[in-house]
N, C-alpha and C positions, 0 to 999 in steps of 0.2 A: 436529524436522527433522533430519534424519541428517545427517553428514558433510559427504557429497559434493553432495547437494542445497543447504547450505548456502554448500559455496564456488563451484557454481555460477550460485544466484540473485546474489551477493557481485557476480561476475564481471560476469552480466549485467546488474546496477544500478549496475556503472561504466560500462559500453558505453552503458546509458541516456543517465545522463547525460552522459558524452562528448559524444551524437549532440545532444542537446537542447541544449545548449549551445552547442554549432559551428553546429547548423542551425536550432534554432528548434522543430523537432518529430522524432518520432519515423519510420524508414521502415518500411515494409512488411514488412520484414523483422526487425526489432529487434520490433514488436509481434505478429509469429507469434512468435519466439522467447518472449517474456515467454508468449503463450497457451498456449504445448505447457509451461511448466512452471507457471504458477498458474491458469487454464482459466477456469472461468466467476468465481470471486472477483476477474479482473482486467477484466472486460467489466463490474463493477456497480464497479470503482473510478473506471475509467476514466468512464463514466456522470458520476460524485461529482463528478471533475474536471471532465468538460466542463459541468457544470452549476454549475463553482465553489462545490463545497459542501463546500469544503478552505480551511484560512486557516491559517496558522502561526501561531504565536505564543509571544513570549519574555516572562521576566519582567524582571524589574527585576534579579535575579541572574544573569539569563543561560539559565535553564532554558528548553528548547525542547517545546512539546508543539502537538498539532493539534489542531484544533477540527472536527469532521468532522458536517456535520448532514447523518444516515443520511437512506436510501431512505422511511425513515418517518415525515423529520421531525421527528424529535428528535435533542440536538444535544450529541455525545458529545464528549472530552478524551479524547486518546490521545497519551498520554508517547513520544518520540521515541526513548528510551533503551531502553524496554522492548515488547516483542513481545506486547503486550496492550492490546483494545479493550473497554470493557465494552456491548459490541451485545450484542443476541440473537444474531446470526449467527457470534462469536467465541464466546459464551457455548454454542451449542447444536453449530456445527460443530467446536469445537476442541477444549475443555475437556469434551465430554460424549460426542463421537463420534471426535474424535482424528483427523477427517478434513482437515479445509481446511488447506490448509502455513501460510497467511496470509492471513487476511480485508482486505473492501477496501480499512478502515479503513488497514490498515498497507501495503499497496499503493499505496496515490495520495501517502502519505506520501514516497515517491521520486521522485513529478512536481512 
C-alpha cells in the first residue's frame, strides 16, 4: 500500500470509529467515504459484519487476533498485528495479483 493511501485509510479508521463510538453506527457519508477507497472488498466485510461472522479474540497473554468465518464458511484466524488473512481472496487477490489494498477479512477488523 503506498504512502499516502496508507495515511489515508489511517485517517479514515479513526473518523470510523470516532463516529461509531459517539453514535452507534456509521453515516452515509463515512461509508461512501470508506467505499471510494476499498470498493467492493468492503461491501463483502461489511456483509461478515452484519452477519456477525467477526469475533475477537485474546489470549491468555494478551495477543489480539479475529476469527472471521469467510463467505464460504470456513472459519479463518487473522492476527491483528499483521495485514494478512489466509483466504483464498487475500491469497489470490493480494499475494498473487497485487490488486485488493485489503481484504474483507482485515476490513471488519475495524468494526
Amino acid at each position: 500500500m503506498s504512502s499516502v493511501l496508507e495515511q489515508v485509510s489511517s485517517e479514515l479508521f479513526k473518523e470510523v470509529k470516532h463516529e461509531y463510538l459517539l453514535n452507534g453506527h456509521l453515516s452515509d457519508s463515512i461509508l461512501s467515504a470508506l467505499n471510494c477507497v476499498f470498493g467492493q472488498p468492503l461491501l463483502s466485510a461489511l456483509d461478515l459484519v452484519d452477519k456477525r461472522a467477526v469475533a475477537r479474540l485474546y489470549s491468555q497473554s494478551g495477543r489480539e487476533v479475529f476469527q472471521v468465518c469467510g463467505s464460504s464458511g470456513r472459519t479463518y484466524v487473522c492476527p491483528d498485528s499483521l495485514q494478512f488473512c489466509p483466504c483464498m481472496s487475500f491469497s489470490f487477490g493480494v499475494i498473487k495479483r497485487g490488486e485488493l489494498l485489503l481484504v474483507r477479512e482485515n476490513i471488519v477488523s475495524i468494526c
